[in-house]
N, C-alpha and C positions, 0 to 999 in steps of 0.2 A: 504494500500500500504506500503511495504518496505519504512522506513526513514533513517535507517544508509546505507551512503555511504564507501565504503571503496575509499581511496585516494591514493592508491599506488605510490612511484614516476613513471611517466610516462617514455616510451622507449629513452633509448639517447645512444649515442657514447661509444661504446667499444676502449681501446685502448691496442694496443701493444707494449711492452718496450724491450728493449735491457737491458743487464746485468748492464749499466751504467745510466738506465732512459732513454737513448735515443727513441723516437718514431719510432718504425716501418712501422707502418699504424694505421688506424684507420679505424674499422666496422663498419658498423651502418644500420638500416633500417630507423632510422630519424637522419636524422641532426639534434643534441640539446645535447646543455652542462646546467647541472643545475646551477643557480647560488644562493645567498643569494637574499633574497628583496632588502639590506643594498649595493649590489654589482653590483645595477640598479643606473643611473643617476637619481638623483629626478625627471629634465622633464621627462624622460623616465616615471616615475610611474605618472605626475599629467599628463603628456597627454591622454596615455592610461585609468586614470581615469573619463577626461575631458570629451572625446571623448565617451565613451562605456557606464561609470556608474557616473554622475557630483553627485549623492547621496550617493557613495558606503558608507561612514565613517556612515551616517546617518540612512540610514534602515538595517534589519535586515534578511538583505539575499531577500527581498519579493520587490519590488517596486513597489504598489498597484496600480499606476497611468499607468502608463508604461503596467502591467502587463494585467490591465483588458482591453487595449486597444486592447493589442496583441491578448486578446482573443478573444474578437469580430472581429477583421480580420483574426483570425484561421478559427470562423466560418462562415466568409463570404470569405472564398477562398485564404484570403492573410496571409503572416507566416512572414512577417514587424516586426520588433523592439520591446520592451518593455521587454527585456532580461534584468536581473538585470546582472553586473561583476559575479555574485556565482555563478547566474544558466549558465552564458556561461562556466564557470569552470568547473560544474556539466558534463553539455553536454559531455565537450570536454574529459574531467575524463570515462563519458560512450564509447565513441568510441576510447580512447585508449584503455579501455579494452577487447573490442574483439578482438576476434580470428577466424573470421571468414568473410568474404563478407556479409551474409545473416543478422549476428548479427549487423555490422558495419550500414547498410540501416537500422536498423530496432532504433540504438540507433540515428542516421538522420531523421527520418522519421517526416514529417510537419504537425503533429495532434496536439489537441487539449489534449488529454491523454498524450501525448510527453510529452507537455508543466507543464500540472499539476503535472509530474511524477515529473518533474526537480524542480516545487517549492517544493515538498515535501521532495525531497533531499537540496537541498540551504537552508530551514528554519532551516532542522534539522543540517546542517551544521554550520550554523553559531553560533550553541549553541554549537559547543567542538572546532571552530578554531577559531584563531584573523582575524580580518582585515587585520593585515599585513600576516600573514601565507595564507591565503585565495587568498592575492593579487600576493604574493611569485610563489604559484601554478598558476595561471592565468598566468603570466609570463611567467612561464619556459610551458606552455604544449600547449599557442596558437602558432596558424600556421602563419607565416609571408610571405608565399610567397617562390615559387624559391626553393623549398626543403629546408628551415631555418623554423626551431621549436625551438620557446625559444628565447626570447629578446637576450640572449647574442648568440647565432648562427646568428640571423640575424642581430647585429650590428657587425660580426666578416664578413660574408657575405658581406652586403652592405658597408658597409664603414670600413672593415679591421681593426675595433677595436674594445675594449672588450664596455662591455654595461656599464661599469660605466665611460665610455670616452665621451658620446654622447652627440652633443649640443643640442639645442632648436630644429633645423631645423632637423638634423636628426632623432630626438627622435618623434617628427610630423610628419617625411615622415612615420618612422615605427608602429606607433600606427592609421595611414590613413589605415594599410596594412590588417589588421586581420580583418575589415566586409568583404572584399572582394579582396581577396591577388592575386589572378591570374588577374584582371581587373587594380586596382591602382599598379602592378607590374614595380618597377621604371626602371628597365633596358629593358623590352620589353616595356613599356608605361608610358615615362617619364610625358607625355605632363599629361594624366592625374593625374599619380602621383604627380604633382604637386599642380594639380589642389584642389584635395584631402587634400596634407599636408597643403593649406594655410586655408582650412576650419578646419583641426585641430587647425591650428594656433588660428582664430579666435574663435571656441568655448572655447580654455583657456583664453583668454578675459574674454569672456562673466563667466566664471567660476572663474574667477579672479587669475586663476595660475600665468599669466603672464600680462605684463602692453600693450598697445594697442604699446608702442615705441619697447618694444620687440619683436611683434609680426612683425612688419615693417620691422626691417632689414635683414626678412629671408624671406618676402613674394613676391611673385617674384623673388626671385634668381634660379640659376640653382641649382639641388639634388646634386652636387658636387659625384658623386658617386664611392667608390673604391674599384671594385669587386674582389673577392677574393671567390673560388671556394673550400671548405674544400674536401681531397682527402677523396676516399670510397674505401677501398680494398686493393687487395695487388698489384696491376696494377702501381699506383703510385709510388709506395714503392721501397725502393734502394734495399731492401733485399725480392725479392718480392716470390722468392723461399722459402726461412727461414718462409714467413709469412704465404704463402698456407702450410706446414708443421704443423704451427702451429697451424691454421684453421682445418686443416683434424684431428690434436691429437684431437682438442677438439669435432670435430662434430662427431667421429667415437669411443669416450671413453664412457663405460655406467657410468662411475664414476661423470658423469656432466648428464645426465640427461637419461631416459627411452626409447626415442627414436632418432636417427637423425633428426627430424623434429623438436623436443624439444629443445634438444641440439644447436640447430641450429639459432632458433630464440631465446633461451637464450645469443648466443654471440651475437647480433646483436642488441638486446633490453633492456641487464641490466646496460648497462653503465660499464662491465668491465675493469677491469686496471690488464690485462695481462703480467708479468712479466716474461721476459725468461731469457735463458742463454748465447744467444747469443754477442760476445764481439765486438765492435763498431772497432776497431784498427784492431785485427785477422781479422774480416770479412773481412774490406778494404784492407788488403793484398792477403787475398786468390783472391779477386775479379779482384785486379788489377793484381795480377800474371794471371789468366786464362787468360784473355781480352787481355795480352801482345803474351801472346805464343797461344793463338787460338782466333783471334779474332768475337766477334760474328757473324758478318756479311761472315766470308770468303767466297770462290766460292766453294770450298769442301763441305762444311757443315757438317763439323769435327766438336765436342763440344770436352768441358772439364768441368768435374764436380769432386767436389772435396767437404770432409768432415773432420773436425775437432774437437776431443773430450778428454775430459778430463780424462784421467784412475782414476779409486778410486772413480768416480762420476758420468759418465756416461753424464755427460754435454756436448752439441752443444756450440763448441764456432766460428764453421766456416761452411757454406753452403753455394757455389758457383757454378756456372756454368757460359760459356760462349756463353748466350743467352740473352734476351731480353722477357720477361712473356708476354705471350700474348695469344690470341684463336688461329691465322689464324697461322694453321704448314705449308703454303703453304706459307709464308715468309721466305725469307733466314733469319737467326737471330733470328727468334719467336719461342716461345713453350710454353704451358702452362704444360710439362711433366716435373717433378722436375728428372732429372736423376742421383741425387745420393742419393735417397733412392728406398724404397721397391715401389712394385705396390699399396700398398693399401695404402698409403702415397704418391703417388707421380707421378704414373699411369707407372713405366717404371718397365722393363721383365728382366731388368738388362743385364748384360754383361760377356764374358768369360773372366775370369781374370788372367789369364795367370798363372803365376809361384810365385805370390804373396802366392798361396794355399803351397806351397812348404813348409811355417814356420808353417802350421798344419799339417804336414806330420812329421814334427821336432818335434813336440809336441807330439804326438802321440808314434812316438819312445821315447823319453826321459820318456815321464811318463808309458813305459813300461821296465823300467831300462839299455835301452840301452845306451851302451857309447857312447864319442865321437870317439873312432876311430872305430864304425861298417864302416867296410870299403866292399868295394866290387872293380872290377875288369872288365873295360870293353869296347869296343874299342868306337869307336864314333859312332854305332847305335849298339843295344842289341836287341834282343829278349823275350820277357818273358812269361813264361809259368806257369801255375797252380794256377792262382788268383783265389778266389771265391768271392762272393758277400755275400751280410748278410745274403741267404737264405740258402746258403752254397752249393749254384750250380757254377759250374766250370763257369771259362772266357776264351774265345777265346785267342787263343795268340796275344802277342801285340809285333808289331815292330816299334821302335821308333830310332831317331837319334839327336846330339847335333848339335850345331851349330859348324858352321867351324870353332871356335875359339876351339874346343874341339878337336881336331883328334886325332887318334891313342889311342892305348891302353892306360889305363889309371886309376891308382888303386886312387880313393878317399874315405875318412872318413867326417865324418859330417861337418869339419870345412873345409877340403879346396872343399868340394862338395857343400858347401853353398855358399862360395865367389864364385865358378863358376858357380854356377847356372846348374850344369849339371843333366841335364836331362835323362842319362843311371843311374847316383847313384838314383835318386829319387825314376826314377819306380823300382830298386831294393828295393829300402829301402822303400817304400811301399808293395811290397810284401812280404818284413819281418816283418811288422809290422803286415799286416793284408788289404785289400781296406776295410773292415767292421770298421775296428779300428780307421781309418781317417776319412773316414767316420763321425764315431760318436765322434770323435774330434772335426769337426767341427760343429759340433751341441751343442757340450758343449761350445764352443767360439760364440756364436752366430750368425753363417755362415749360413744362410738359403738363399735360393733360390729365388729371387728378383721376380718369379710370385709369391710366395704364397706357392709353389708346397712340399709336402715334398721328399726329398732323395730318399724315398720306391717308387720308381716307375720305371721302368721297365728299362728306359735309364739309370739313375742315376746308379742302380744294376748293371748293365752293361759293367760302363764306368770304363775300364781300368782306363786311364789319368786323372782320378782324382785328383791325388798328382799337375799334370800340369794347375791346373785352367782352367777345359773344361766345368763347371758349371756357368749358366748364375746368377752372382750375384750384390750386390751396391757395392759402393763406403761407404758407410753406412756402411753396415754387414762388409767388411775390415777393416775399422777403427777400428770399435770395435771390434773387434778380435785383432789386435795390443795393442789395447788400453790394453785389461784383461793380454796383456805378458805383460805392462809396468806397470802394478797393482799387477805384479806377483800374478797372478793368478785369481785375485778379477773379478766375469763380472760385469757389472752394465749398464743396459737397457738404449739405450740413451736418454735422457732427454732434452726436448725444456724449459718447464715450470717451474719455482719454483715457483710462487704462483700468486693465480689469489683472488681479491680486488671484490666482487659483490657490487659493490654501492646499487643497487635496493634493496638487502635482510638486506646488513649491514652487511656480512658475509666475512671473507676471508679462502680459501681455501689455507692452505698448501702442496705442494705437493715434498716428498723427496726421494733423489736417490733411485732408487729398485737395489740392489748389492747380489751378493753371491760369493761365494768360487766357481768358476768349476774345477780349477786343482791344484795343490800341487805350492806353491812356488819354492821349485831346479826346477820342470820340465818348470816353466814359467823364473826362473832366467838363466839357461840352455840355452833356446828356445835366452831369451835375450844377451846371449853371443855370441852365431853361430851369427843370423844377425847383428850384432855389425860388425862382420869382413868383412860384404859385402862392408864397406865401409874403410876396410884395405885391398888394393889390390882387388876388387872384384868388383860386377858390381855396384856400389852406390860409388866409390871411388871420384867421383868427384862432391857428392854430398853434402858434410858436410859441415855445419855450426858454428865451434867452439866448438860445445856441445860435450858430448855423445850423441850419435844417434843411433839408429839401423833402421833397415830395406831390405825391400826387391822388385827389381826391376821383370817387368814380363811383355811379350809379348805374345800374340797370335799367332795361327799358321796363317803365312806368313803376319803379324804384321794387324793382321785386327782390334785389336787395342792394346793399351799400358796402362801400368799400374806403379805406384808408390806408395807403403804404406811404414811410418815409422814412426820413434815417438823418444821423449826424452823420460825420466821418468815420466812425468807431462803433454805433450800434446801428442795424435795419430792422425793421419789423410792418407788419401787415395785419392788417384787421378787417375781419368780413362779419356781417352782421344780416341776417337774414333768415329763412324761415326751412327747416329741414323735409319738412314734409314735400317743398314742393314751393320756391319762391314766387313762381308765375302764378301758382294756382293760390298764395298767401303774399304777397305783396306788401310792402312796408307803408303801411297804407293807413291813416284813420284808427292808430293803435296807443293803449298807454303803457308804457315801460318805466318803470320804479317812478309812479305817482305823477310819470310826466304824461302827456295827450302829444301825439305828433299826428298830423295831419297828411304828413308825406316822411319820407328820410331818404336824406341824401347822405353824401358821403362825408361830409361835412358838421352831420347832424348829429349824428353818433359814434361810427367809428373813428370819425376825428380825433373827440375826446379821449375814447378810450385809450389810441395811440399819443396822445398829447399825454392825460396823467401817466400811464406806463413810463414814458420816458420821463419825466418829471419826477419818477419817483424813484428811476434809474441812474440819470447825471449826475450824482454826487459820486459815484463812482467809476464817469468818466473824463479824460482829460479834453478839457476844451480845446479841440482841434478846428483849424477852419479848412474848407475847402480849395484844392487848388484853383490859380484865375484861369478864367477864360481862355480856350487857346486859340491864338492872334487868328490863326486859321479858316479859324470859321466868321470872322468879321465881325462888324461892327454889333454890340448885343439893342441896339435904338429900336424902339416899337415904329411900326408905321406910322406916318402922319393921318393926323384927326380926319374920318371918311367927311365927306360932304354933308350938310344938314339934313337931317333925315325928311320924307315930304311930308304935307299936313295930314293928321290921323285920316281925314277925310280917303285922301289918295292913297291912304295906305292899308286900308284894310283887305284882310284877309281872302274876303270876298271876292273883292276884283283879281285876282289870279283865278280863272278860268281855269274849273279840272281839279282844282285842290278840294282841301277839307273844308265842307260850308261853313262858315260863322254861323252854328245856332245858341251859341252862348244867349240866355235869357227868353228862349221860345219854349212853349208847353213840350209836355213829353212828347206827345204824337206827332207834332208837326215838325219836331227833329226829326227825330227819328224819320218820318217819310224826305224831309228836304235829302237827308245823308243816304238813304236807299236810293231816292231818284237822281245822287249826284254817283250811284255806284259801286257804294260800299255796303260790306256787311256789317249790322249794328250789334253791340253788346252793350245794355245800361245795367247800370251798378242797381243792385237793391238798397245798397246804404245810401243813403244821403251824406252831403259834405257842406261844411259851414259856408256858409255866398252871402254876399251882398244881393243876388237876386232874388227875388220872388219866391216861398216855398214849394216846392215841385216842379219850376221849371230849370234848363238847363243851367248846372255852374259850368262845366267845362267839359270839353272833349279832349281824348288823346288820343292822337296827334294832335298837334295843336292845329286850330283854322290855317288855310292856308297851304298845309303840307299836302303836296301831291304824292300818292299813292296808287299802285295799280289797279283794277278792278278787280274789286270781290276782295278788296284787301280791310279788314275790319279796324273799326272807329268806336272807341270807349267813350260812352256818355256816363257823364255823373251829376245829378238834380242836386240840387238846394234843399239843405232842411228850414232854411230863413235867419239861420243862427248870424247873418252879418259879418261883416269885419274885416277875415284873415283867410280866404276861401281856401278850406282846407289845408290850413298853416302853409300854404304856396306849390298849389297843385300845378304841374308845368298847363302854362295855356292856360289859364284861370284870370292871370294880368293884373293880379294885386299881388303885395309884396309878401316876400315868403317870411317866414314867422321862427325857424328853426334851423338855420344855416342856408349856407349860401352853395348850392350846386348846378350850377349850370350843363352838367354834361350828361343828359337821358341817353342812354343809348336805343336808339328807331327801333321800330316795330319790326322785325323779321318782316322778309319778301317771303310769298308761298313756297317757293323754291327750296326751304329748307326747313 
């Protein structure tokens, strides 16, 4: 028979750290932290010896007396006692190490062969370990009961302290525990637990560990017992998002082990000490900003999730959402769906991200040597014709219109088209650049498609609005694409991990930023100038923090949800705030969120903030960097000169563009409704009512806004008046009174049938 054993340390607690040491969670398939022998209360080791082996120091791994007794009750049917301390070691050494059910019964099993296997391992063991190393193991690998493996688990368990704290009485209840842990278990069966620890008591008498007075003043008392439950998982966990992230890098990376199954039970059973990037301060900011502006629980069931990273390193220093980690999605406030990263991270299909996509459209032109003043010319809805996709098949024409804050003709260049967010320069200046060319800009920033999906497929090729954020992506893939303009240029893959500690092997795995060059510095320093100005007069104007900042604010079409990415030099991050079930079909629309009413939400409205306090409560931790200037290159950074005075409202209404969207602002329901079928379109009116200064019941506003031409059969959103006055629906686009909750100019158009 085989005599060397191997000893491996046995399965114990994984733990997760925050950049500062802090604990995140902890993993485990057994409760159990290893400890020294030296790190055991002495009763703790003379009970457990009293009790299980009174010979251990004495024989030689065998107990001859004990032993042969055992065997004659193997062979008359009983599997009774006469176990030396080594060979329960042995055992319990055997069935941690399978991997299997069938292996596990078979290292259990009540034979007489069992038996002789285990002395043949104990004898040859005790000729390469000490008695105390022997005893060290026995220790940390029995089972106490209650899910505690390992003297220091279960005096952390039963009485909430470490095992070199243990008195007489406790160190007696816990060494009663391991012949039979589920029976003398002191919190479901004190009575006999008790029963138990006073016959421990009494055989260290008789063993002479302790004096008969000592044993007295504990015998009979109550277990005093102070439970304390060690958390498993990331349920517990404050950052319970960050920690399922972190869980998925490692059970989904081949660089930790062969298969997911491997991978998988390696985090769970080597006792790692996982070390990430995440920052204890940062996070508590982003978390209390979400939870302030969208609360978890609201009645909408509106989220907000938000990411925060480091440029030059690619480092997690914030992942937030405003949920609560859990299975049951049939809870208000639950999800076990991390939505601010990819699907294979985090299980969510992502989001349209409105006009945040507009600073890769910048990018795209700039590192094609265009200036800053490519300008274009265009009233508040355009046309455009002759796009092609990568395969170099033509595109349908696209008509598209700005928001009411845009009207009238209107000649913009890079810089005053970026503070406005207008959406006629984009899709221009995307079709000068190329939709192929942005395209594969953002694939060099690493903007992919939050199912997995790549670009090359049949919608993507397709889509016009591209430049408009009509692509369902994270909060993730945003960040870090700000992040590489704040690195000028540098990308760097984001990063949870820098190094993971394998107790079991004695190994530590380094693990360091993965970076590259994807675009030229001027074109990233460039890109970093334009949205700088979003927040000089533009739509971010009311978002600064002291710093330099850039960034770029974005809504969806008819705000089904909102968007906020920007960054210093030194930190980026992205915030998406919208409705999960299904933003088109939930809309940010006529909703109240922590005691407030919003009538519309822009990008401005909400995620603004959230990214505003986030960082606010970040900057004290970083160093006031500014951005590099301008490069000469790209010319002069001057807005266009003032367009010509606009014509009198008379000539300019809506109306008189033949073929657009009728002006029925203020007509009864029916007679909209028939003017917009006889002009063409298909109608959809709201059931809710929105605050107007018109008439109760007749129209406050349509979207599109009057005026916008569209193709036939292309549908037109009517919304009535409840007569409430004032602020028409806190500044519904195309309503024409002023908005009441930030300022966003950039709707992105109503899809063409075509996709």
């Amino acid at each position: 028979m085989p005599s060397e054993l191997e000893t491996p340390p046995p399965p114990q607690r994984s733990v997760i750290y925050d950049v500062e040491g802090g604990v995140i969670a902890e993993i485990y398939d057994r409760n159990r932290e290893l400890v020294k022998v030296d790190d055991v209360a002495p009763v703790m080791r003379d009970a457990i010896i009293s009790t299980e082996d009174s010979r251990f120091y004495e024989h030689g791994g065998l107990d001859i007396s004990g032993t042969f007794r055992a065997a004659l009750r193997t062979v008359s049917g009983s599997t009774q006692g006469g176990s030396s301390l080594t060979q329960q070691y042995v055992k319990n050494v055997l069935i941690e190490g399978t991997t299997s059910e069938a292996a596990q019964a078979e290292a259990r099993e009540t034979t007489l062969s069992r038996k002789v296997r285990e002395l043949r391992y104990a004898v040859s063991l005790e000729e390469k370990m000490s008695k105390d190393e022997i005893l060290e193991g026995y220790l940390n690998i029995a089972y106490f009961g209650d899910g505690a493996y390992g003297a220091e688990s279960a005096a952390q368990h039963f009485f909430s302290k470490p095992a070199s704290e243990l008195n007489l009485g406790e160190a007696a209840t816990l060494a009663g525990l391991v012949r039979y842990p589920e029976l003398y278990n002191p919190r479901l069966n004190p009575e006999q637990a008790t029963e138990r620890r006073d016959v421990v008591l009494d055989r260290m008498v008789d063993t002479e560990s302790i004096t008969q007075e000592e044993a007295d003043e504990f015998k009979g008392t109550e277990l005093k017992l102070d439970i304390s439950t060690q958390s498993n998982g990331c349920v517990p966990s404050k950052q319970p998002f960050f920690c399922d992230y972190v869980i998925q890098e490692i059970e989904k990376s081949d660089k930790f082990g062969e298969t997911e199954t491997e991978r998988a039970r390696w985090l769970r059973t080597a006792g790692l000490q996982i070390h990430t990037t995440l920052d204890p301060d940062m996070q508590a900011a982003g978390q209390k900003a979400v939870d302030k502006w969208v609360p978890r629980k609201n009645e909408s069931r509106k989220v907000a999730a938000e990411v925060f990273l480091e440029p030059g390193t690619g480092q997690i220093r914030v992942m937030a959402q405003s949920r609560n980690y859990g299975p049951d999605e049939s809870k208000i406030g639950e999800t076990s769906i991390n939505f601010a990263t990819n699907a294979d991270r985090g299980g969510s299909s992502g989001f349209q991200a409105g006009s945040t996509f507009k600073a890769i459209t910048l990018a795209a032109a700039l590192d094609q040597g265009m200036p800053y003043s490519t300008s274009f010319t265009s009233g508040s809805s355009t046309t455009i014709t002759g796009q092609k996709n990568c395969n170099g098949a033509p595109l349908a024409s696209w008509s598209l219109s700005n928001s009411s804050e845009s009207k009238g003709a209107t000649t913009h260049n890079m810089v005053s088209g970026t503070k406005a967010s207008a959406n006629t320069y984009f899709a221009h200046l995307q079709k000068r650049v190329g939709l192929c060319n942005v395209i594969k800009m953002a694939e060099k920033l690493g903007v992919t498609r939050a199912d997995g999906q790549s670009y090359d497929n049949d919608n993507t090729q397709s889509n016009n609005s591209f430049t408009l954020g009509s692509e369902e992506v994270s909060p993730m893939s945003v960040a870090n694409a700000y992040a590489t303009f704040a690195a000028r240029g540098v990308y760097c893959k984001p990063q949870a991990i820098t190094k993971i500690d394998d107790r079991q092997s004695g190994k530590t795995i380094e693990l360091d930023s993965d970076c590259e060059r994807r675009i030229s510095k001027e074109t990233a320093d460039g890109v970093n100038y334009l949205l700088q100005q979003t927040f000089n007069g533009g739509t971010a104007s009311s978002l600064g923090i002291g710093r330099p900042v850039a960034g770029k604010t974005g809504t969806t079409d008819g705000s089904a949800s909102a968007w906020f990415a920007g960054y210093t030099p030194n930190l980026a991050g992205a915030v998406f705030v919208g409705d999960p079930r299904g933003p088109n079909q939930h809309p940010l629309r006529n909703i109240t969120l922590g005691g407030r009413y919003f009538g519309t939400v822009y990008g401005a409205t909400i995620p603004g903030p959230i990214w505003r306090e986030t960082m606010q409560g970040s900057i004290d931790k970083l160093d006031a960097d500014n951005f590099s200037r301008s490069p000469s290159r790209f010319g002069s950074t001057s807005e266009p000169a003032p367009p010509a005075p606009e014509p009198s409202p008379a000539a300019a209404q809506p109306t008189s563009d033949q073929g657009g969207v009728p002006n029925v602002v203020g007509q009864q329901r029916d007679s909209a409704v028939a003017a917009l079928e006889a002009a063409g379109y298909r109608v959809n009116v709201s059931e809710t009512p929105i605050r107007s200064d018109q008439a109760q019941g007749t129209v406050a506003a349509v979207n599109p806004n009057p005026g916008t031409r569209l193709p036939e059969g292309a549908a037109v959103n009517v919304f009535l008046s409840n007569g409430g006055g004032g602020d028409t629906a806190a500044g519904f686009p195309g309503a024409g009174t002023p908005w009441t909750h930030g300022r966003e100019p950039d709707v992105v158009p109503v899809m063409l049938p075509m996709f």
